[in-house]
C-alpha positions in Angstrom: -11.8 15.7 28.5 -14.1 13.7 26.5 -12.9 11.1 23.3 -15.1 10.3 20.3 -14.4 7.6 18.0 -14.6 8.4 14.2 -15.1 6.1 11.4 -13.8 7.2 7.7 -14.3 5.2 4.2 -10.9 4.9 2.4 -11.0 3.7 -1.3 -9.6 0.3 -1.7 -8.2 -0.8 -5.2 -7.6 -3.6 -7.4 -5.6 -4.7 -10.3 -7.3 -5.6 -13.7 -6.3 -9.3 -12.7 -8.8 -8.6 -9.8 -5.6 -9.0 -6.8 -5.1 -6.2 -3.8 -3.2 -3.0 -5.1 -2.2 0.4 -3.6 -3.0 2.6 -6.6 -5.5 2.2 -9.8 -4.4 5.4 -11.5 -1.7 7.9 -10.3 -2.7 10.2 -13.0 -5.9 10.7 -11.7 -5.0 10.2 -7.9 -6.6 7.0 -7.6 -4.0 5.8 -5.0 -5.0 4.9 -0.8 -4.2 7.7 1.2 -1.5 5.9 3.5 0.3 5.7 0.2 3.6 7.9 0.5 7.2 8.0 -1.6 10.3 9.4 0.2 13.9 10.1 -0.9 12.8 12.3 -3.6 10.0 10.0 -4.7 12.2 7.4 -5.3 11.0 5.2 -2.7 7.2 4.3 -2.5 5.8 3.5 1.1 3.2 2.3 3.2 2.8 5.0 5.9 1.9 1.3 8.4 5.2 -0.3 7.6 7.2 -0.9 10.4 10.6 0.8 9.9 12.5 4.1 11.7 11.0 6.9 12.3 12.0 8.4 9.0 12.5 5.3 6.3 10.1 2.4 5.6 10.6 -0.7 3.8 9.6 -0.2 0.0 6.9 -1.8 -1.0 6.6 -4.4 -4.0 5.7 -4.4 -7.4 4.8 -7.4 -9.3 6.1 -8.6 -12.8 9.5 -8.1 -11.4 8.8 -4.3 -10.7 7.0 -3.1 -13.4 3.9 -4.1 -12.2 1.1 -2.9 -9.6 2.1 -2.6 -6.6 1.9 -5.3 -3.9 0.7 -3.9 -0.2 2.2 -4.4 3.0 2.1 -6.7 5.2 0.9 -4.3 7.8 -1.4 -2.7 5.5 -4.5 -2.1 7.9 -6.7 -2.6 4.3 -5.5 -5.6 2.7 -4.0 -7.5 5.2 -2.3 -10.6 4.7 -4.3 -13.7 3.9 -1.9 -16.6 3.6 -1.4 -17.9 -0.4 -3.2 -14.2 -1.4 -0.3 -11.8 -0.9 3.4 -13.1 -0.5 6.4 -11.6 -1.7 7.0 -14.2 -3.7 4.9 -12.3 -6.6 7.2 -9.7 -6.6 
């Protein structure tokens, strides 16, 4: 058995305030592909979060959840550069 490696582009998006987001337009399916809700859509996901095998955490939104949303700290495309994405802007 042989193994390749493959490399893939994903789209990676930003609010108009110019900080790391998970979606520019759902409308238009302008969201990152490891995006996912769960529980009838009621929960949105990052398919990297640590959790179960079934339920993630949910991720946060800023302006106290009406705002974009704020990736994961085990998202593989914005990962976590300390004072650029805390919780603390949820």
């Amino acid at each position: 058995m042989t193994t390749e490696t493959k490399t893939f582009k994903v789209e990676a998006y930003r609010n108009d305030e110019g900080e790391p987001c998970c979606a520019a337009n759902f409308n238009t399916g302008d969201v990152c592909i490891f995006y996912r809700t769960s529980r009838f859509g009621c929960t949105e996901e990052c398919i990297f979060d640590k959790g179960s095998s079934f339920h993630h955490p949910s991720l946060k939104r800023r302006k106290g959840g009406e705002g974009t949303l704020i990736p994961s700290q085990w998202c593989p495309i914005w990962p976590i550069v300390e004072g650029v994405l805390t919780c603390d802007e949820c």
